[in-house]
Each structure stands twice: as structure tokens, then as C-alpha cells.
C-alpha positions as CSV (number, residue, x, y, z in Angstrom):
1,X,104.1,70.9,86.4
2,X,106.2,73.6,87.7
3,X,105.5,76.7,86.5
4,X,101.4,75.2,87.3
5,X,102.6,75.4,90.7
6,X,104.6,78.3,90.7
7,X,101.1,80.5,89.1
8,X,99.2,78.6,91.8
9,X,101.3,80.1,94.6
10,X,101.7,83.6,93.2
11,X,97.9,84.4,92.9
12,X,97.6,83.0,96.1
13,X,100.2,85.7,97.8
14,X,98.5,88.2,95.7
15,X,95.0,87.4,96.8
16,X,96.8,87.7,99.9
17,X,98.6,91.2,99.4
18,X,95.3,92.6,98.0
19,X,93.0,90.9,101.1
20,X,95.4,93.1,103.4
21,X,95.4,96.3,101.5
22,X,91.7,96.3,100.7
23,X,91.4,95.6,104.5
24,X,94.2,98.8,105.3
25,X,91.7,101.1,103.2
26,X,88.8,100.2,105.6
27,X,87.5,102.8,108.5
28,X,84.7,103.1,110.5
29,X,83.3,105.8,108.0
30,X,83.9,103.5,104.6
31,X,86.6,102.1,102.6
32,X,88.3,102.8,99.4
33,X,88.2,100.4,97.0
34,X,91.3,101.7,95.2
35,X,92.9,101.7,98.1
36,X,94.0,104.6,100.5
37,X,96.9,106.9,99.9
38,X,97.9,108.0,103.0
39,X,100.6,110.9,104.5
40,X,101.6,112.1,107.5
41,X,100.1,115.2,109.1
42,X,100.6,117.6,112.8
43,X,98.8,116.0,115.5
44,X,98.8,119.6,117.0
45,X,97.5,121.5,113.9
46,X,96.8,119.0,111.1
47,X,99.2,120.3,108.7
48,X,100.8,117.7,105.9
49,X,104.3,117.0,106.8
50,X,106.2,116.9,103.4
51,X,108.9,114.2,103.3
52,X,111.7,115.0,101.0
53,X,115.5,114.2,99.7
54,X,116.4,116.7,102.8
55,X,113.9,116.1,105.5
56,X,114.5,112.2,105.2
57,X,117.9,113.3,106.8
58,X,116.5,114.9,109.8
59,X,116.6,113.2,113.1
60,X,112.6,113.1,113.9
61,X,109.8,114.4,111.8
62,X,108.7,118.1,112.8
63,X,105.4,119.7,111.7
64,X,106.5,123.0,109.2
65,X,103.9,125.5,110.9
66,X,104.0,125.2,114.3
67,X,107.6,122.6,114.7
68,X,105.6,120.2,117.0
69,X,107.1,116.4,116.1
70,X,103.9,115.0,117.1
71,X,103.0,113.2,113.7
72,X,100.0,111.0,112.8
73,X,99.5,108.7,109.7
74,X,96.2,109.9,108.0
75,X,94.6,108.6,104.5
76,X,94.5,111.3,102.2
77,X,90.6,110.3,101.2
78,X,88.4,111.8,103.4
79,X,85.2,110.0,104.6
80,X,81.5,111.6,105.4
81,X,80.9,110.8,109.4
82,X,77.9,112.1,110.9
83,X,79.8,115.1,111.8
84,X,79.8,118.1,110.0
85,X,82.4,117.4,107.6
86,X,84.6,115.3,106.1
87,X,87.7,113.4,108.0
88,X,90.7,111.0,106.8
89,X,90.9,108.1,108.4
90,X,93.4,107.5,111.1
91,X,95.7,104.5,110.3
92,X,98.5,105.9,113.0
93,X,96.9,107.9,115.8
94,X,99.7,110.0,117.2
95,X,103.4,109.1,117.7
96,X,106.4,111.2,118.7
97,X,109.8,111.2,117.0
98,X,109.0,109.7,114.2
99,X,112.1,109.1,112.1
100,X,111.5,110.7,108.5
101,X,113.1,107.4,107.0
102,X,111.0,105.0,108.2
103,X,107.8,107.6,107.7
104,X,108.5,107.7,104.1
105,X,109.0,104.2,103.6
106,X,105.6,104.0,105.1
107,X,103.8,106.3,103.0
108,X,105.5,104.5,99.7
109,X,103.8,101.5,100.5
110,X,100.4,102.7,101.4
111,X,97.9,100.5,100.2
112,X,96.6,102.1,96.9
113,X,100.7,101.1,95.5
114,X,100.2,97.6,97.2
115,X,97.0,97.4,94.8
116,X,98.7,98.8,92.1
117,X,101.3,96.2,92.4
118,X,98.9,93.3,92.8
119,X,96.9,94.4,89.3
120,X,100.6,94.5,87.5
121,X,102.0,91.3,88.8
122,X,99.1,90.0,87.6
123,X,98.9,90.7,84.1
124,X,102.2,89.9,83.6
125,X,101.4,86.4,85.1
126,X,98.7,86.1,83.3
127,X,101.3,87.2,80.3
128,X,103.8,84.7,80.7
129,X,101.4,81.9,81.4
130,X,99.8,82.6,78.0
131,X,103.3,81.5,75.8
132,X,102.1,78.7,73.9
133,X,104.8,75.8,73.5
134,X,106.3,75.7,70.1
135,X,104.2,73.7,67.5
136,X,106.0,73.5,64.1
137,X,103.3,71.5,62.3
138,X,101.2,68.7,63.0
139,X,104.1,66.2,63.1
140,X,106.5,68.3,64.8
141,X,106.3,70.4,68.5
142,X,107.1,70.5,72.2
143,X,106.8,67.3,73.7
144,X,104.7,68.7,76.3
145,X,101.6,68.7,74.1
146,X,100.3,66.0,71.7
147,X,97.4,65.9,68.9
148,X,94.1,65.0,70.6
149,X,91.6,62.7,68.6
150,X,89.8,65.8,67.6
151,X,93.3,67.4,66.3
152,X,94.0,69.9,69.1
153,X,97.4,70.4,70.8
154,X,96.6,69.2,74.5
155,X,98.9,68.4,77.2
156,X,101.0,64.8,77.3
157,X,102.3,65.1,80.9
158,X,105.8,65.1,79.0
159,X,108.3,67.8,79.7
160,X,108.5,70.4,77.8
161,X,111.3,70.5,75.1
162,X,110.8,74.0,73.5
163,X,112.3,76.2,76.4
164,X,108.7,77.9,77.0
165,X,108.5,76.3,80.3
166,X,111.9,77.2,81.1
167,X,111.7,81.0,79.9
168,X,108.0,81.2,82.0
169,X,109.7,79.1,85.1
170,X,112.1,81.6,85.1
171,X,109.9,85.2,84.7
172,X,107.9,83.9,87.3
173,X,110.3,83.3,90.1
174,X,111.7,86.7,89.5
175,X,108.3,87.8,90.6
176,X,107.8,85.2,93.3
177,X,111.1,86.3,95.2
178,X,109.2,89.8,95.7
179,X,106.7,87.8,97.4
180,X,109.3,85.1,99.2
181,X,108.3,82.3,97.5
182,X,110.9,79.6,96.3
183,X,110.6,76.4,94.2
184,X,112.3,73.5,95.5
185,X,113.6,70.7,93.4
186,X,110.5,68.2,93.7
187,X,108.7,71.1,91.8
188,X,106.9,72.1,95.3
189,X,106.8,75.9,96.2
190,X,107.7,77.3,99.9
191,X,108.0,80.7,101.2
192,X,111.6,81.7,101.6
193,X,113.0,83.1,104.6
């Protein structure tokens, strides 16, 4: 069935999306299991570098205090070393000219959103997964589900014919195009280009 295939696919990319961002919230001093938010910050005097509606615009990054534009992507969770305090973890050591735009776009997908966005898509697969095909009575329903000898509704292998499989087929490949994934017309899913 097609929209069986289709929720087989998607929790695979989302175990996959969540495997990388739980692994993107790991340092050598510990990991955060809600995932790291991170920011940029001075590489000459550690101060946050604020990205906003007007700095985006600017040709490279440049620290507020001190106007150095050497920039480094830091988590904002610190972690307890063996030193004698607390330190973020380093995701991006030290780069020059950094262009605002692409440092912000950064930032917004840090992977404490990723997770975020893993959690929701999958409650509203699970969601759309849980419509029931229409059963009118005991003599009349979808065709995709038939009276067992114990009286329960249970698949036939027939298609469906109350538009539940259509409606969830076509929820779920709204969300399967955020992850590239495309159904083909022998029910099969790929990932898109």
C-alpha cells in the first residue's frame, strides 16, 4: 500500500535527521540530548555576534566590541571540562568573513530546531496514519477493510474507496518533499533530486 510505504520512508529520513542532530549536539565534554542551540561569537574576545534584519545586509560579520570579523560557531550550552569552568562547544573553530546571510541560515537550523522538527513531523504522521477508513455499518465501508470471522474491520488488500488513503497519501507527501522523498507510480518511494 502506498501511504504504508510512504510512513515507512518518512520515519526512516527522520530517524535519519535526528541520528545527525543528536550527533551535531555531541562534544568531547558531553552532549545535549535536546540538542544544541548554537550562535556565533568573536574569536578575538568571545563576544555574541547578534544577527539581525540589518546586519544580515552587511558584507562580512564583525564582532560589536572590538570590530574583528573573526567569527566562530559556538553552542550556547556550556559543558564542565576539567578546566576551571564551563565552555561551549566549538562546532566552527574560527573563520574570517563570514557572510551574515549564510551565518544566520546556520544558526536557524542548529540542531535543537532539527529535533524540534523531527518530534512534529512525527506526530502529525503518526496523526494522519491514525484516520480510520469509513465504516458505515457492518454491511457497508471502504473496500479496503472487511469483517474478520471474529467481527473486526481488518485489511482486504483492496483499494481503498473512502478517500482516507487519498487524503493521508496526500498530507504525507507534503511532508516527504521537505525531506526529498517522492512516490513513483508503482507505489515505490525515491529521494528526489
Amino acid at each position: 500500500m502506498e501511504v504504508d510505504r510512504l510512513v515507512v520512508a518518512l520515519r526512516r529520513s527522520l530517524d535519519e535527521e535526528e541520528r545527525v542532530a543528536l550527533a551535531a549536539s555531541q562534544s568531547d565534554y558531553g552532549s545535549t540530548p535536546m540538542g544544541e542551540r548554537w550562535r556565533w561569537e568573536c574569536t578575538n574576545c568571545d563576544t555574541p555576534i547578534p544577527i539581525t534584519a540589518v546586519t544580515v545586509l552587511d558584507e562580512f560579520m564583525q564582532c560589536p566590541e572590538c570590530e574583528s570579523v573573526g567569527v566562530a560557531l559556538r553552542s550556547v550550552e556550556e559543558y564542565p571540562p576539567d578546566s576551571a569552568h564551563p565552555l561551549s562547544h566549538f562546532v566552527i573553530s574560527g573563520t574570517e568573513e563570514q557572510r551574515p546571510v549564510d551565518a544566520l541560515h546556520i544558526v536557524r537550523h542548529d540542531p535543537a530546531r532539527v529535533l524540534r522538527q523531527v518530534a512534529a513531523h512525527r506526530k502529525l504522521i503518526d496523526d494522519f496514519a491514525a484516520h480510520e477508513h469509513v465504516i458505515a455499518d457492518e454491511y457497508y465501508g471502504c473496500a479496503a477493510l472487511r469483517l474478520s470471522d471474529e467481527g473486526h474491520h481488518v485489511p482486504s488488500g483492496l483499494r481503498c474507496t473512502c478517500g482516507r488513503d487519498e487524503d493521508v497519501l496526500r498530507r504525507l507527501t507534503l511532508i516527504a518533499e521537505i525531506y526529498g522523498l517522492q512516490g513513483t507510480a508503482n507505489g515505490q518511494v525515491t529521494e528526489g533530486a
